[in-house]
OpenMM code with the backbone's topology and positions (N, CA, C; nanometers):
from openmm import Vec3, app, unit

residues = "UNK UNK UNK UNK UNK UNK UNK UNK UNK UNK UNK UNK UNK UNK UNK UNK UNK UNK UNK UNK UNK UNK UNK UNK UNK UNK UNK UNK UNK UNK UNK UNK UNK UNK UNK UNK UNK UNK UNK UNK UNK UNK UNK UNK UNK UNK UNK UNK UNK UNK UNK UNK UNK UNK UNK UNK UNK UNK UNK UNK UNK UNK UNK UNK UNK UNK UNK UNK UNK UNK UNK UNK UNK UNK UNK UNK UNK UNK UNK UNK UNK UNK UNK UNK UNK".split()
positions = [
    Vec3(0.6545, 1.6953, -0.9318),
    Vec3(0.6910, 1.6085, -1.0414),
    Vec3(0.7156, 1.4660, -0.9912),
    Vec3(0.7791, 1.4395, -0.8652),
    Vec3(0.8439, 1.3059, -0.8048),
    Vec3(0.6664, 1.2336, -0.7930),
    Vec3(0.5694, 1.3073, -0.6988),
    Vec3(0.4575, 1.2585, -0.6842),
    Vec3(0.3557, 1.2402, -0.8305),
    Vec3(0.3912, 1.2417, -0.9140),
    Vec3(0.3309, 1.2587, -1.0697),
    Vec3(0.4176, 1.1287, -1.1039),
    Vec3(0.5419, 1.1185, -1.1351),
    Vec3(0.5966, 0.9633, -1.1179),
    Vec3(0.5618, 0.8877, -1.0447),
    Vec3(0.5562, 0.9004, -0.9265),
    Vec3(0.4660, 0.7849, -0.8340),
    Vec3(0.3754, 0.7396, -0.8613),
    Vec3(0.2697, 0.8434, -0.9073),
    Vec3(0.1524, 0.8142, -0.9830),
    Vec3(0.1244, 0.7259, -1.0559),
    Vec3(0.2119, 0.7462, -1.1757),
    Vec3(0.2472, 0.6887, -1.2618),
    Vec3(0.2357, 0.5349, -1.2476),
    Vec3(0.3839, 0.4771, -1.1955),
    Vec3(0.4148, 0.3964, -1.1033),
    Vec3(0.3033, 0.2787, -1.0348),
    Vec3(0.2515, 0.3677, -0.9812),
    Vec3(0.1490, 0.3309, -0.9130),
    Vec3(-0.0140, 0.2305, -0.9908),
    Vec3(-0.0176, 0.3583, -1.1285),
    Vec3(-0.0996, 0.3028, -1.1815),
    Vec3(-0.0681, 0.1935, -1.2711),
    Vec3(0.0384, 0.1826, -1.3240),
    Vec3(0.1354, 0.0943, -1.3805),
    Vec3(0.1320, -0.0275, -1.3101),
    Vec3(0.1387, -0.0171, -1.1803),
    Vec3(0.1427, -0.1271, -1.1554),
    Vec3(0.0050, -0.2053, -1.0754),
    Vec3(-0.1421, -0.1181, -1.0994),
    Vec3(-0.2642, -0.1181, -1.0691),
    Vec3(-0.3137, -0.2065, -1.1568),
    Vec3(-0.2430, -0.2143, -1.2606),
    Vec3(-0.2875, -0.2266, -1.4279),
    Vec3(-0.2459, -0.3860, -1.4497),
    Vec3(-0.1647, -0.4232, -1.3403),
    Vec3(-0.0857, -0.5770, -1.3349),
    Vec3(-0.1644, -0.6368, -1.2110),
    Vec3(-0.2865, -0.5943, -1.1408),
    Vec3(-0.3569, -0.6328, -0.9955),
    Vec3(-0.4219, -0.7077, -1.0873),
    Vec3(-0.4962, -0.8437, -1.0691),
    Vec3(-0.6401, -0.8890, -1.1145),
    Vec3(-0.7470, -0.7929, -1.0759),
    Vec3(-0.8152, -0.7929, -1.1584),
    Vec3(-0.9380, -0.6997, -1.1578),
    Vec3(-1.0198, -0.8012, -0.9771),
    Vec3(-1.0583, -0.7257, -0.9524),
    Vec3(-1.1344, -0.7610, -0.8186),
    Vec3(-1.3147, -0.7485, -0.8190),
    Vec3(-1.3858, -0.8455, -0.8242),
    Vec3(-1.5537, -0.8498, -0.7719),
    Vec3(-1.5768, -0.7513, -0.6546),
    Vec3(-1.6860, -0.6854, -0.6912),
    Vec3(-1.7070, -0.6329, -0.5959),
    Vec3(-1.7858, -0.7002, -0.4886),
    Vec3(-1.7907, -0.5731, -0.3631),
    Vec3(-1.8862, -0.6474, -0.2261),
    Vec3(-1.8257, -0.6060, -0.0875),
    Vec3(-1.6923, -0.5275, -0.0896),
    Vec3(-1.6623, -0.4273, 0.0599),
    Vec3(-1.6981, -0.3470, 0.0032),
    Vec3(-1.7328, -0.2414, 0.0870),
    Vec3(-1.6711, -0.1002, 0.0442),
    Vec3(-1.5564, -0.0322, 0.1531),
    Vec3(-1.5097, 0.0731, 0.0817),
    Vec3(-1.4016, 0.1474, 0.1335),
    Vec3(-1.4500, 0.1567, 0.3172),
    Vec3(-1.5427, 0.1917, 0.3204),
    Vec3(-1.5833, 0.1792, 0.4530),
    Vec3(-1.6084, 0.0998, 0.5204),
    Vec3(-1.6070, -0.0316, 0.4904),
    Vec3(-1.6470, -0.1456, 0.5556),
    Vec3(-1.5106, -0.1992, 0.5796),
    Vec3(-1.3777, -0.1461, 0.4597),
    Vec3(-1.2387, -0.2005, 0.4986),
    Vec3(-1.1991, -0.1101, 0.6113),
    Vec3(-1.2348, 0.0330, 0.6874),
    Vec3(-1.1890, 0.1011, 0.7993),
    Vec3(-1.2208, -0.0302, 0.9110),
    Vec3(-1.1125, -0.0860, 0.9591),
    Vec3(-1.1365, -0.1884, 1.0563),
    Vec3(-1.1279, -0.1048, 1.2253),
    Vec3(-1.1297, -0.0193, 1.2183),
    Vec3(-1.0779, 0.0579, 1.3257),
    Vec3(-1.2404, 0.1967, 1.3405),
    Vec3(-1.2950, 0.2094, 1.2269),
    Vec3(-1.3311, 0.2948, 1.2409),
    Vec3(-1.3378, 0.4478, 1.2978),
    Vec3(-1.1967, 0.4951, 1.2590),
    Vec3(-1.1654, 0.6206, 1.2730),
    Vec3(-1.1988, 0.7317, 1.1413),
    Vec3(-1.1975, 0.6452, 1.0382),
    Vec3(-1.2851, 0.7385, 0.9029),
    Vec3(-1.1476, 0.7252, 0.7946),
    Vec3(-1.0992, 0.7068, 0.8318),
    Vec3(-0.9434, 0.6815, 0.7550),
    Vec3(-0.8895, 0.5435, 0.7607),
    Vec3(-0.7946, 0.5163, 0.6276),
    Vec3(-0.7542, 0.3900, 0.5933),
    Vec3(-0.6074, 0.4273, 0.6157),
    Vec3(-0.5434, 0.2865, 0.6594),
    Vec3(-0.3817, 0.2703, 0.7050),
    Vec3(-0.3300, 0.2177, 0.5901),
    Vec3(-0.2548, 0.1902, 0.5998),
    Vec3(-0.1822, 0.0670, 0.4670),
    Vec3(-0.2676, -0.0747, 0.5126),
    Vec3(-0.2026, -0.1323, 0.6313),
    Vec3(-0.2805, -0.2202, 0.7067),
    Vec3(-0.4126, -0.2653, 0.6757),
    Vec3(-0.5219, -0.1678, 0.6719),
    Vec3(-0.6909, -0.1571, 0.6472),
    Vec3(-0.6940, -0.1938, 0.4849),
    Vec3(-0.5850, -0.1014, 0.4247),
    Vec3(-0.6318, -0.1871, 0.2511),
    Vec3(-0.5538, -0.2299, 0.2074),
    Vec3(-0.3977, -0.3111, 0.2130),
    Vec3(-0.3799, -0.4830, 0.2435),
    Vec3(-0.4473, -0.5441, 0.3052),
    Vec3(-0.5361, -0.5328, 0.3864),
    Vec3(-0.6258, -0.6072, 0.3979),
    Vec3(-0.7115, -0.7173, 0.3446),
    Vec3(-0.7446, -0.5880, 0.2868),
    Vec3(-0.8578, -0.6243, 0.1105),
    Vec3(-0.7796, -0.6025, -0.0070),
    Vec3(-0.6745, -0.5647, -0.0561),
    Vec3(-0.6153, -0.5422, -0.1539),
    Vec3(-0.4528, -0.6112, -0.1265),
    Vec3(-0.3965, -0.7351, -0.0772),
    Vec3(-0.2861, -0.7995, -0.0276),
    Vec3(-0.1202, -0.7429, -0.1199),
    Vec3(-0.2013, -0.6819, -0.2752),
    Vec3(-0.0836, -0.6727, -0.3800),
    Vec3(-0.0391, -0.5179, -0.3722),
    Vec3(-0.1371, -0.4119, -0.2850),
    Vec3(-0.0832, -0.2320, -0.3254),
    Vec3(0.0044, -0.2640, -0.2130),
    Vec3(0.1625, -0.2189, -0.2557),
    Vec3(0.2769, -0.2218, -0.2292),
    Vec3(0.2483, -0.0768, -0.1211),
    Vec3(0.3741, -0.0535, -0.0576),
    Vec3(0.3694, 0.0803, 0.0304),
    Vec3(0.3944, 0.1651, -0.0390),
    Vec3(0.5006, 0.1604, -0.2037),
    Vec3(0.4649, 0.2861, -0.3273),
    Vec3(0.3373, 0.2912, -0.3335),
    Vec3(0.2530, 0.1788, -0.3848),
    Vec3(0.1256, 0.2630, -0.4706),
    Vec3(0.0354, 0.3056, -0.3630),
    Vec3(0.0505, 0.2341, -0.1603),
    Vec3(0.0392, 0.3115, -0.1080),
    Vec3(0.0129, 0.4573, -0.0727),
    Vec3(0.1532, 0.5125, -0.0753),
    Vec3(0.1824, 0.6583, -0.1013),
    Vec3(0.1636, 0.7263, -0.1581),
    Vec3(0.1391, 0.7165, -0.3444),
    Vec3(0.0867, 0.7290, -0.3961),
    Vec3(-0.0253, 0.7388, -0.3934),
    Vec3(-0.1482, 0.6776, -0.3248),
    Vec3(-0.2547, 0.6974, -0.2867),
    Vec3(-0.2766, 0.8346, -0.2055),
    Vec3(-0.2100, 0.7814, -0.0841),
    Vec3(-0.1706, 0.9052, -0.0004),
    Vec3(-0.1500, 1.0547, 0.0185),
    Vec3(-0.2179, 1.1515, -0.0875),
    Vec3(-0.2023, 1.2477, -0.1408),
    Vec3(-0.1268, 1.3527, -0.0420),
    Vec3(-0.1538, 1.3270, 0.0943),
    Vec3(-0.1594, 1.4608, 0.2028),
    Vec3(-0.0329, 1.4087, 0.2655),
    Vec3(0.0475, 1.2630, 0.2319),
    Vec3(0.1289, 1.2131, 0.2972),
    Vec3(0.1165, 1.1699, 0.4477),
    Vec3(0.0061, 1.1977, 0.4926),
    Vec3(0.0273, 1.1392, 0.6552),
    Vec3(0.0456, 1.0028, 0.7060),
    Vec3(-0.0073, 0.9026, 0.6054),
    Vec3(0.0043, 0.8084, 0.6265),
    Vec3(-0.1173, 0.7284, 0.6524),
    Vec3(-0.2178, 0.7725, 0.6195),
    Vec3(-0.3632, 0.7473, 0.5884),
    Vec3(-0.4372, 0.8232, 0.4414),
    Vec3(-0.5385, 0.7118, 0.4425),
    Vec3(-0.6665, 0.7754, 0.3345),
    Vec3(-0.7812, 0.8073, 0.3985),
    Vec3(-0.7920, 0.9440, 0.3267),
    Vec3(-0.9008, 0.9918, 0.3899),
    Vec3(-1.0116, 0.9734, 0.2917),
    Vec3(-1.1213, 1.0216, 0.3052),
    Vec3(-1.2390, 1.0011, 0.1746),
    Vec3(-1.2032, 1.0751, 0.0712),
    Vec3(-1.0987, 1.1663, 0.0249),
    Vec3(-1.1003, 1.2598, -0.0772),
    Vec3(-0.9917, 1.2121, -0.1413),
    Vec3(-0.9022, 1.0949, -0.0896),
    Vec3(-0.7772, 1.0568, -0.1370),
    Vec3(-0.8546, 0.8938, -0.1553),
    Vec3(-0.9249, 0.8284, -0.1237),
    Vec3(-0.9856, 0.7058, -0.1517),
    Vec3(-1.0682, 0.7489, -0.3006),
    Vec3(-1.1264, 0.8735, -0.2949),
    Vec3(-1.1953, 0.8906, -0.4098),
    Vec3(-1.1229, 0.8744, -0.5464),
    Vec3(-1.0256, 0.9945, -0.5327),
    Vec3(-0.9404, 1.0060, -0.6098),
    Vec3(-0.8141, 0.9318, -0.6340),
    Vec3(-0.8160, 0.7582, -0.5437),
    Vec3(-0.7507, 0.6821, -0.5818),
    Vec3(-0.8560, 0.6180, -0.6911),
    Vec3(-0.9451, 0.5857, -0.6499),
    Vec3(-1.0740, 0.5476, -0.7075),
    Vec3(-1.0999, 0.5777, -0.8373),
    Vec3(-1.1082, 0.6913, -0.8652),
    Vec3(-1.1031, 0.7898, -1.0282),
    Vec3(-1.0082, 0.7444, -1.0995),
    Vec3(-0.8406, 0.6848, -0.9758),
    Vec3(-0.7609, 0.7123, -1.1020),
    Vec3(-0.7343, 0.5555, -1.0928),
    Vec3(-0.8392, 0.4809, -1.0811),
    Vec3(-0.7873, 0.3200, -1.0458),
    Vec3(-0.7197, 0.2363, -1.0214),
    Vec3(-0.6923, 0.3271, -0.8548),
    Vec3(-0.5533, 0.2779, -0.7970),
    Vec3(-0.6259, 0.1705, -0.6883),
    Vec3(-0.7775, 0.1980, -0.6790),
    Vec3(-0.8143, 0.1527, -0.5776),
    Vec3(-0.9848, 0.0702, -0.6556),
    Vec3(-0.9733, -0.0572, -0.6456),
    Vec3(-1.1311, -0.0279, -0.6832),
    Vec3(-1.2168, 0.0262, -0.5864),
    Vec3(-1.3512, 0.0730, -0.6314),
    Vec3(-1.4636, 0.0790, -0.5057),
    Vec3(-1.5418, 0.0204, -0.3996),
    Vec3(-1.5150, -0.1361, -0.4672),
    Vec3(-1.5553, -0.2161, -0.3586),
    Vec3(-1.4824, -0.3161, -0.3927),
    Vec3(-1.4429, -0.4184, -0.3376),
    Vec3(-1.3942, -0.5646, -0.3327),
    Vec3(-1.4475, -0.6575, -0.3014),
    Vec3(-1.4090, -0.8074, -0.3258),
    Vec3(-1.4970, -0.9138, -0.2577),
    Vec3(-1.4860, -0.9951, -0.1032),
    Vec3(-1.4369, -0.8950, -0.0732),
    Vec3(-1.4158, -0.9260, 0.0814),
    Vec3(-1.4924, -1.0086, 0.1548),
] * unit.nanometer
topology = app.Topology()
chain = topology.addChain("A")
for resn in residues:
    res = topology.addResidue(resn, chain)
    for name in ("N", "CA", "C"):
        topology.addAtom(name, app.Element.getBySymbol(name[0]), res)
């Protein structure tokens, strides 16, 4: 339920980002290329997702995005798909 509020939260406050042009993609923000995103990697490209909507992203909690938690930030437009990086 706490992670369903976050959610929430999260998208709530997705909904207050300026919409973003595309032109990265999720993979082009892995600056490290390990296959996973830090907080670090998308502030990067995204300067406004806080370390909530972070976490929120974060489905598995480790402290990275993996491709199945980028997706499904993606679906729930926490994340766009590409940016103008």
């Amino acid at each position: 339920m706490k992670r369903l509020a976050t959610l929430g939260f999260a998208a709530a406050t997705a909904l207050t980002i300026p919409a973003l042009a595309m032109g990265e993609s999720a993979t082009e923000m892995d600056a490290n290329g390990d296959g996973v995103l830090t907080i670090d990697e998308v502030q990067a490209s995204f300067p406004d997702v806080s370390s909530d909507g972070f976490s929120a992203m974060d489905l598995n909690a480790d402290g990275a995005l993996d491709a199945d938690e980028i997706a499904a930030a993606q679906e729930a437009g926490l994340m766009p798909e590409e940016t103008d990086g």
